[in-house]
Backbone bond lengths (Angstrom), bond angles and torsions (degrees), N, CA, C in turn:
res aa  C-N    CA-C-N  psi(-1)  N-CA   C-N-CA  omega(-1)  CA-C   N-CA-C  phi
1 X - - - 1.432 - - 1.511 112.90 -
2 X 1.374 117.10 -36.42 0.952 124.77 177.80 1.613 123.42 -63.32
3 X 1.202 122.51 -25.84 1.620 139.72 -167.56 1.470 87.50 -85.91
4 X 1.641 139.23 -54.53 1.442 127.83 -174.17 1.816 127.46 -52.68
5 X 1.386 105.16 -25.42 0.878 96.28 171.25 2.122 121.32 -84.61
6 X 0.955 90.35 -38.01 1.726 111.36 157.56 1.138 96.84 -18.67
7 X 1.258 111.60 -84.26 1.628 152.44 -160.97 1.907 90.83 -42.42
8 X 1.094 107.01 -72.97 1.694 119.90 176.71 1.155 112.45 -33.04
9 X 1.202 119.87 -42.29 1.356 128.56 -154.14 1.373 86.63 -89.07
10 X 1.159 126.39 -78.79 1.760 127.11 -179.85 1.862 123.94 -18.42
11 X 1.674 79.73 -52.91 1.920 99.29 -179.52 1.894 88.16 -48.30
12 X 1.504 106.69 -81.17 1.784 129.59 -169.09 1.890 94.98 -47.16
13 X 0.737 139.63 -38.55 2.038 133.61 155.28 1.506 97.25 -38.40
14 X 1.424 100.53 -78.05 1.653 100.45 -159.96 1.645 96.61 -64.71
15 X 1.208 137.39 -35.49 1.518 106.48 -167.46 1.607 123.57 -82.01
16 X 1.289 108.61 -3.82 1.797 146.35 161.78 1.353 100.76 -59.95
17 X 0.980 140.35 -14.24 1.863 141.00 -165.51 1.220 100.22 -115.46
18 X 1.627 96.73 162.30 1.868 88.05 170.49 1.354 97.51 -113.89
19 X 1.434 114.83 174.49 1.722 143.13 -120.16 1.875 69.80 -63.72
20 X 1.120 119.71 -89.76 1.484 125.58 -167.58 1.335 154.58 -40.07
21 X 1.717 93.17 3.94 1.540 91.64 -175.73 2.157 79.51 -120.86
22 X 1.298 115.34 -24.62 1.700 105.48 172.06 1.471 110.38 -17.45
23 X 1.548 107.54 -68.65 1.923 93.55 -176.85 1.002 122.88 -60.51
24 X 1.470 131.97 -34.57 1.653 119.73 178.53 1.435 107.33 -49.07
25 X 1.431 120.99 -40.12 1.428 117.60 -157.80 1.101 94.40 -70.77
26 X 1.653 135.34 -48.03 1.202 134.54 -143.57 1.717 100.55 -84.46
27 X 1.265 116.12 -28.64 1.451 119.86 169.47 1.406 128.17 -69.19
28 X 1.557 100.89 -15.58 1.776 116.09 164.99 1.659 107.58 -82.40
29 X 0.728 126.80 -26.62 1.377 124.93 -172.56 1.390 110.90 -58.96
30 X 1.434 134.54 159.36 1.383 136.30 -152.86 1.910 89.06 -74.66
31 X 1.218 113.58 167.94 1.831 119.19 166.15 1.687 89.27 -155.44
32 X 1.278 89.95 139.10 1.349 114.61 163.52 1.541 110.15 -49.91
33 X 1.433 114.39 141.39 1.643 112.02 -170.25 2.138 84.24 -114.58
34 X 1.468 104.84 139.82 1.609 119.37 -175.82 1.743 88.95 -70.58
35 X 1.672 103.88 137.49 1.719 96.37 159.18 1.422 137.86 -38.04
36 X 1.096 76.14 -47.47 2.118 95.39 -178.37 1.919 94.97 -39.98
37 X 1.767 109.41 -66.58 1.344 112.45 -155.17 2.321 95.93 -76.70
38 X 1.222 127.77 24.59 1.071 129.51 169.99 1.719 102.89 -123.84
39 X 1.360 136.87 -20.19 0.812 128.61 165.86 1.376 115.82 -70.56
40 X 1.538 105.41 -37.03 1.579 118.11 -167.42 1.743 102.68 -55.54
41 X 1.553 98.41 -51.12 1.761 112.77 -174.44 1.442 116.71 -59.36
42 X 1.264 93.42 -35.06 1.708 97.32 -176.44 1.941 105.27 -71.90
43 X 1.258 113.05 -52.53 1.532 114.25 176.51 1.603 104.40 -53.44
44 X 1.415 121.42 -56.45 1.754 106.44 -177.00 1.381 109.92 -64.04
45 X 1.579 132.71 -1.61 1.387 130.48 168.43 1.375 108.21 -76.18
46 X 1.590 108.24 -49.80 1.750 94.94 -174.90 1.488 106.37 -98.78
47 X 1.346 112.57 31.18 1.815 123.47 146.54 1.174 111.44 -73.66
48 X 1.245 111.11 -44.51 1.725 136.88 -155.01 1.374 96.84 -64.03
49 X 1.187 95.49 -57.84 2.083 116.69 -155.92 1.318 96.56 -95.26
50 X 1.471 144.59 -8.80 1.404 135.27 145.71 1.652 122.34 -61.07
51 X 1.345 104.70 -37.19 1.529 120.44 174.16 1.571 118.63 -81.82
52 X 1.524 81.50 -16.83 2.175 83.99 176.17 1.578 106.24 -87.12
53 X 1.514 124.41 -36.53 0.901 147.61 -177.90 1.714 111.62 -55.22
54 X 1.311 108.46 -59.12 1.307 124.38 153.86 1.357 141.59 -61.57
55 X 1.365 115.29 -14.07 1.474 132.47 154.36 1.457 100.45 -68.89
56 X 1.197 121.08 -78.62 1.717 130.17 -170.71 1.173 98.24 -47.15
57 X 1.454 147.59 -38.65 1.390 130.78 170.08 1.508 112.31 -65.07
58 X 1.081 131.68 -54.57 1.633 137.50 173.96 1.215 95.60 -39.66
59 X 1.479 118.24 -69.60 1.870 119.20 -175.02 1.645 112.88 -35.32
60 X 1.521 115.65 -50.32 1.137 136.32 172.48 1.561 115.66 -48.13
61 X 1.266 119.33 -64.45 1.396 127.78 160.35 1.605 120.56 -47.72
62 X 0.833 112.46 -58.12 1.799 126.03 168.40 1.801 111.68 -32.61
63 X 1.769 91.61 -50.77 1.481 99.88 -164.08 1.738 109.20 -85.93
64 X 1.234 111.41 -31.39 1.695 123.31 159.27 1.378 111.73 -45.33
65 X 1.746 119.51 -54.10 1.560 134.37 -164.19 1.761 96.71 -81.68
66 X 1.159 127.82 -18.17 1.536 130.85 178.73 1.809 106.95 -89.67
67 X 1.348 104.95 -38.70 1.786 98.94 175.97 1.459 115.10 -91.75
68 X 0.899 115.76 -18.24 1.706 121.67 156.49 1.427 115.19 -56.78
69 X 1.275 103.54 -51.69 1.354 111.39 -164.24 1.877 111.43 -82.38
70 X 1.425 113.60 -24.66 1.309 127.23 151.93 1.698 121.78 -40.85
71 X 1.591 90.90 -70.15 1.236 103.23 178.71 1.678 129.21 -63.22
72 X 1.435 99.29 -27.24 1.583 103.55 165.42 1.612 116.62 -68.85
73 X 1.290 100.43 -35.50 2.021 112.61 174.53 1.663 104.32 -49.47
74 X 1.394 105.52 -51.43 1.260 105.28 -177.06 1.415 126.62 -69.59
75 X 1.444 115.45 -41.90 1.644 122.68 -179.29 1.725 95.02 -67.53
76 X 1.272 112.89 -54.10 1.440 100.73 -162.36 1.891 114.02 -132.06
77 X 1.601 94.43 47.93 1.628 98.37 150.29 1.409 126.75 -90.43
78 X 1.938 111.40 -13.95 1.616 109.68 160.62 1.324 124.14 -70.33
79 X 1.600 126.57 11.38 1.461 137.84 176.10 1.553 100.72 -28.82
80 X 1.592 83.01 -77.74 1.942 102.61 -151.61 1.754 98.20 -57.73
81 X 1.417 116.54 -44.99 1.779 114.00 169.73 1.165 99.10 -39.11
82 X 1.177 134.48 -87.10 1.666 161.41 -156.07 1.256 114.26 -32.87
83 X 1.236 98.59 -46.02 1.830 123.25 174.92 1.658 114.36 -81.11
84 X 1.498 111.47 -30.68 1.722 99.55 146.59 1.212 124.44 -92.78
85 X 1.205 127.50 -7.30 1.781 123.46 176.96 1.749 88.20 -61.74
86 X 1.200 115.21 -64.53 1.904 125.68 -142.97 1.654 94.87 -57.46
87 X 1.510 131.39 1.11 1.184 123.52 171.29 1.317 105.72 -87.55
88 X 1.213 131.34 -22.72 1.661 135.38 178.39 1.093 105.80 -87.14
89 X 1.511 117.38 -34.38 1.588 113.52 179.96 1.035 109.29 -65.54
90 X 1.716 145.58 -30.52 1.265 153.92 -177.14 1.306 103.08 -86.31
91 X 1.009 131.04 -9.04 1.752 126.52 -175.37 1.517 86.29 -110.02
92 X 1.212 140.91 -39.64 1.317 113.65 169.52 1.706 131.71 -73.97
93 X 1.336 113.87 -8.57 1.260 128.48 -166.22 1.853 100.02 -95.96
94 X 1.530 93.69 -24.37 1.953 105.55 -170.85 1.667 85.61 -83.04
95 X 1.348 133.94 -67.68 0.910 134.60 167.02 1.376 132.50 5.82
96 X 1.765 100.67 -78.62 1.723 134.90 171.36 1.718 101.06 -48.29
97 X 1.308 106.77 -40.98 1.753 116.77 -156.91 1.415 112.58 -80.35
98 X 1.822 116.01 -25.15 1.504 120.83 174.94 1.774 91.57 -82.11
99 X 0.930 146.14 43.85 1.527 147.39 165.81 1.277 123.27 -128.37
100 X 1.246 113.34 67.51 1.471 120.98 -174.96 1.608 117.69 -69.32
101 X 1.529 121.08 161.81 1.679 108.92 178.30 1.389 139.10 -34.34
102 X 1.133 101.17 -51.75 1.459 132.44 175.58 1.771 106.08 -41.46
103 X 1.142 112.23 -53.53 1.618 134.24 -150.21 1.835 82.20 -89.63
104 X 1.306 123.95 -65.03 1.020 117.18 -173.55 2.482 105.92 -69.52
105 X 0.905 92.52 -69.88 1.955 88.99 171.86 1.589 87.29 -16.58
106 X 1.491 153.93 -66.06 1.620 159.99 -112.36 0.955 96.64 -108.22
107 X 1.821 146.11 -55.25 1.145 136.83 -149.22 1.463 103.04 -89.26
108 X 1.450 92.78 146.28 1.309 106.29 168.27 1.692 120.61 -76.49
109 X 1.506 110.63 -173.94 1.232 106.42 -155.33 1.525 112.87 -82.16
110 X 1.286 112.61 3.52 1.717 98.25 179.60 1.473 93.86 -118.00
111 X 1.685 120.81 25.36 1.598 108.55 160.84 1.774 95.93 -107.06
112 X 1.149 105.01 -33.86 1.524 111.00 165.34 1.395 126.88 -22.90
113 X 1.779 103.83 -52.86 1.552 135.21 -176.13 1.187 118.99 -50.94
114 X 2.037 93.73 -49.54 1.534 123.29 176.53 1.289 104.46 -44.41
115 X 1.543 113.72 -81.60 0.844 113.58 -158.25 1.477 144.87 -94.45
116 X 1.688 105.91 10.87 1.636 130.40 126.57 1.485 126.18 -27.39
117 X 1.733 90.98 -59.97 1.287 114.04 179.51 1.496 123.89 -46.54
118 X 1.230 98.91 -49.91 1.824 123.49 -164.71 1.798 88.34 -82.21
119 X 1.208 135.99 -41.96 1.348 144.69 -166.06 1.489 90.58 -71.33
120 X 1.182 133.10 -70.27 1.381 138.66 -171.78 1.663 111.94 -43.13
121 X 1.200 101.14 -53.65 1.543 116.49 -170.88 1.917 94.81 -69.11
122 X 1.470 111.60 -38.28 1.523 89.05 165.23 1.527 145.32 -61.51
123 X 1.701 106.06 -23.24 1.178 99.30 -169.48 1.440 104.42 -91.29
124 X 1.403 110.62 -37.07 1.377 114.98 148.06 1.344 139.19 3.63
125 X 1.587 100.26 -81.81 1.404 110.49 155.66 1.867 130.30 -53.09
126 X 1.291 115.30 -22.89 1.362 131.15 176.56 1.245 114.42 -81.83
127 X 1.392 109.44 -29.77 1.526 112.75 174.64 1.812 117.60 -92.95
128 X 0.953 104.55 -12.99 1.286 120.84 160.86 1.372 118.84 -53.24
129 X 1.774 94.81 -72.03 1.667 116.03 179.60 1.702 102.99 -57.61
130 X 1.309 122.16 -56.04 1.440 126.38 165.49 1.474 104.82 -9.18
131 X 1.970 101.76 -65.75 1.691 106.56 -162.09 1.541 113.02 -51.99
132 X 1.146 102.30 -28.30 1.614 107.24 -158.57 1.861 110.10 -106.60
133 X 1.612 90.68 18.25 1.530 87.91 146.58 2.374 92.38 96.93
134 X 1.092 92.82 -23.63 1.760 99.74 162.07 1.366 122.64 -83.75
135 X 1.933 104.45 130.86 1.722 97.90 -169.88 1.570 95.13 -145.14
136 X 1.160 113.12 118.38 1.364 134.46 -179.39 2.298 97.69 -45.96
137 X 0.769 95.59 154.51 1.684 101.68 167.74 1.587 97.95 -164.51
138 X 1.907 108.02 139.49 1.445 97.55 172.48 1.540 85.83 -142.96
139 X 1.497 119.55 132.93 1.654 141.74 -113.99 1.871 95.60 -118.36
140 X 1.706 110.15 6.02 1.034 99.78 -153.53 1.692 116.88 -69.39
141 X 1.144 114.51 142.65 1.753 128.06 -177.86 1.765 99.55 70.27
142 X 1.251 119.59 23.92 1.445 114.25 146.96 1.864 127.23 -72.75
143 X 1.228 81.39 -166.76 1.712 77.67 175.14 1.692 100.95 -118.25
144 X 1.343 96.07 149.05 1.444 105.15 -165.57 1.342 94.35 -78.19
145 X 1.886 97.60 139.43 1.491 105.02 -158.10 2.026 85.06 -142.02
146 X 1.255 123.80 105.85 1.523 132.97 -167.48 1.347 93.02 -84.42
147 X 1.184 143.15 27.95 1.673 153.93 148.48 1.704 96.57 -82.65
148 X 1.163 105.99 -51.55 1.608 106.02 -145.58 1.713 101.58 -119.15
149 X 1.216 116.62 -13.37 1.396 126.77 -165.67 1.966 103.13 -117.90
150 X 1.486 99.17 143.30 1.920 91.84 163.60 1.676 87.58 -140.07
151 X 1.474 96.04 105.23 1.323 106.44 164.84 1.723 138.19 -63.41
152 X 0.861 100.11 100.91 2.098 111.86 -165.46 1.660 93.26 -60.04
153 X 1.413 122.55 -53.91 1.507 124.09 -175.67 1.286 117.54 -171.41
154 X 1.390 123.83 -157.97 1.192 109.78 -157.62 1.596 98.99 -139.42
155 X 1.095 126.20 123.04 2.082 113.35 177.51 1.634 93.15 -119.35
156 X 1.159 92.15 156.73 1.670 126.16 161.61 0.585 118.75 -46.84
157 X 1.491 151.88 122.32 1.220 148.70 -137.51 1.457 124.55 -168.29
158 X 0.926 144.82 32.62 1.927 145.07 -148.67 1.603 92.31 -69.51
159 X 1.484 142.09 -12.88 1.059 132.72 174.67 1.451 117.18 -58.15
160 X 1.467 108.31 -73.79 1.701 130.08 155.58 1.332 120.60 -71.26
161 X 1.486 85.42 133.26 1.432 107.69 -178.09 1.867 102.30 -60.61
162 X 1.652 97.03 135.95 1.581 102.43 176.73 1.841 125.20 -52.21
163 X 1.503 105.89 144.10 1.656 81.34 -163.52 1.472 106.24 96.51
164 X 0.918 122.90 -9.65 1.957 107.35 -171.38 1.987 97.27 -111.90
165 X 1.258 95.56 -167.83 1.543 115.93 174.87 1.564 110.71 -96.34
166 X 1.236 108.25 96.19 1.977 88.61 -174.42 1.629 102.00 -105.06
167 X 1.338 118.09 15.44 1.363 128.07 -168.63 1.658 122.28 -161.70
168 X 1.647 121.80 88.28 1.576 103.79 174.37 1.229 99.31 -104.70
169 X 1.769 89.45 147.26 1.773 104.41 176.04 0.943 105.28 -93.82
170 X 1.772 119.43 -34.09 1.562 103.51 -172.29 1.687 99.66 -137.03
171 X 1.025 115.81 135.09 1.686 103.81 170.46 1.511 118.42 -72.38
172 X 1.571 101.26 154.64 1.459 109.72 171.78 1.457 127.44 -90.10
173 X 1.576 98.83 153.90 1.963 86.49 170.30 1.607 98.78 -121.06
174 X 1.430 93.03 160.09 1.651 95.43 162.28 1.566 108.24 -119.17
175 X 1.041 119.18 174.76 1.520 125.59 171.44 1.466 105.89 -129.43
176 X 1.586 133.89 112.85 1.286 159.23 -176.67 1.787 82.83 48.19
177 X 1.559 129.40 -92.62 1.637 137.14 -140.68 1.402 95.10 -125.12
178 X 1.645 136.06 -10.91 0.793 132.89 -138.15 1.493 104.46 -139.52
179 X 1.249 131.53 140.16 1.450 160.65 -137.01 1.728 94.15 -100.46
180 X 1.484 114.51 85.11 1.756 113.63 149.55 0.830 129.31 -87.97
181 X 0.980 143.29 7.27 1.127 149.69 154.97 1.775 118.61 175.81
182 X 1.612 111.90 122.16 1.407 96.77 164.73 1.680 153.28 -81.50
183 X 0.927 111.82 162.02 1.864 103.33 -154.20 1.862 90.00 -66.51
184 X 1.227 118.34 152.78 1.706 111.30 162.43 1.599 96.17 -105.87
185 X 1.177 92.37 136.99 1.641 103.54 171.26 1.488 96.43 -148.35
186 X 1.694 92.96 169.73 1.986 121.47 170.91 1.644 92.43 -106.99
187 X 1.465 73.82 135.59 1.641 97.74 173.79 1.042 120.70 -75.29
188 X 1.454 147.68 139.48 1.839 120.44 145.40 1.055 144.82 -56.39
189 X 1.430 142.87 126.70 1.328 118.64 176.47 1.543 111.65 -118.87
190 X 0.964 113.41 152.79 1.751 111.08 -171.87 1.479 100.11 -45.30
191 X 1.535 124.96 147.53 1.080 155.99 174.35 1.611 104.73 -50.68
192 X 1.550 121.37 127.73 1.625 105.31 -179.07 1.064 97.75 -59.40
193 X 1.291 127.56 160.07 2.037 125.82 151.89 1.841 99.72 -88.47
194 X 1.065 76.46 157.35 1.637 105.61 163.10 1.443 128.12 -50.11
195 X 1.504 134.73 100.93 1.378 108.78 -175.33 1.285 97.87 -88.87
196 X 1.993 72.92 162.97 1.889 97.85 -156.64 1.935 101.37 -82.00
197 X 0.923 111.96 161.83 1.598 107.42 156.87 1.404 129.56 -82.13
């Protein structure tokens, strides 16, 4: 009952107009939409919102692969530095190492100074490299580990167990998870035996 008067009112609109604008109005008026063209709308909606869905994950991924990739810049863009400092660090440590007791018990006090001096300025430098995420390791009486170790050769050894480090020449560094350099060491290898008679 309610729709007839509606209805009245619409007819008395359009006959209130003149002859030419009646169809526009009547072409504004609501029309039934065919299933077909509501099924159609509804499928390009959850086209829409599958592809929106899938953007915001990519965005998501993108923005994970950008703070990772930040944060790796930061822990380990002092690599390539790091990897020329550790040649001075070894020339000061080779240095310290041709100075046996004897030589030091002998010197007087302004070779003393020296070589305080040169000692100081080493750890110095280690604690430095320390800050920035570089940490010396020297592997000795481990087990030889070809991640972390570059084995020069192998000696006789009945001290260390075969398989281990019974000798580093040079220590290693790492940087935060990651391999700056590996330590060189001699391996052990079991002790020849004795042949029998």
């Amino acid at each position: 009952m309610t729709d007839k008067p509606a209805a009245n009112d619409d007819a008395a609109k359009l006959e209130g107009l003149p002859e030419g604008e009646a169809p526009a109005v009547a072409a504004a008026a609501p029309q039934l939409v065919p299933a077909e063209q509501v099924t159609a709308a509804l499928e390009a909606a959850a086209e829409f919102k599958d592809k929106h869905l899938r953007l915001l994950a990519e965005m998501e991924n993108l923005r994970r692969r950008t703070e990772k990739e930040v944060a790796d810049a930061r822990q380990y863009g002092v690599s390539r530095f790091a990897g020329d400092v550790l040649a001075v660090a070894d020339n000061m440590h080779r240095a310290l190492a041709t100075l046996d007791e004897e030589v030091r018990a002998g010197a007087d006090a302004k070779l003393i100074s020296l070589i305080e001096g040169v000692e100081l300025t080493e750890r110095e430098l280690l604690k430095t490299l320390e800050k920035h995420g570089v940490k010396k390791f020297t592997p000795q009486g481990e087990k030889f580990d070809p991640n972390l170790h570059q084995a020069m050769y192998e000696v006789p050894n009945s001290d260390v167990p075969a398989g281990h480090v019974a000798q580093v020449i040079q220590s290693g560094y790492m940087i935060g998870e990651r391999m700056l350099r590996p330590a060189l060491v001699g391996v052990s290898k079991p002790a020849a035996k004795a042949a029998s008679n």
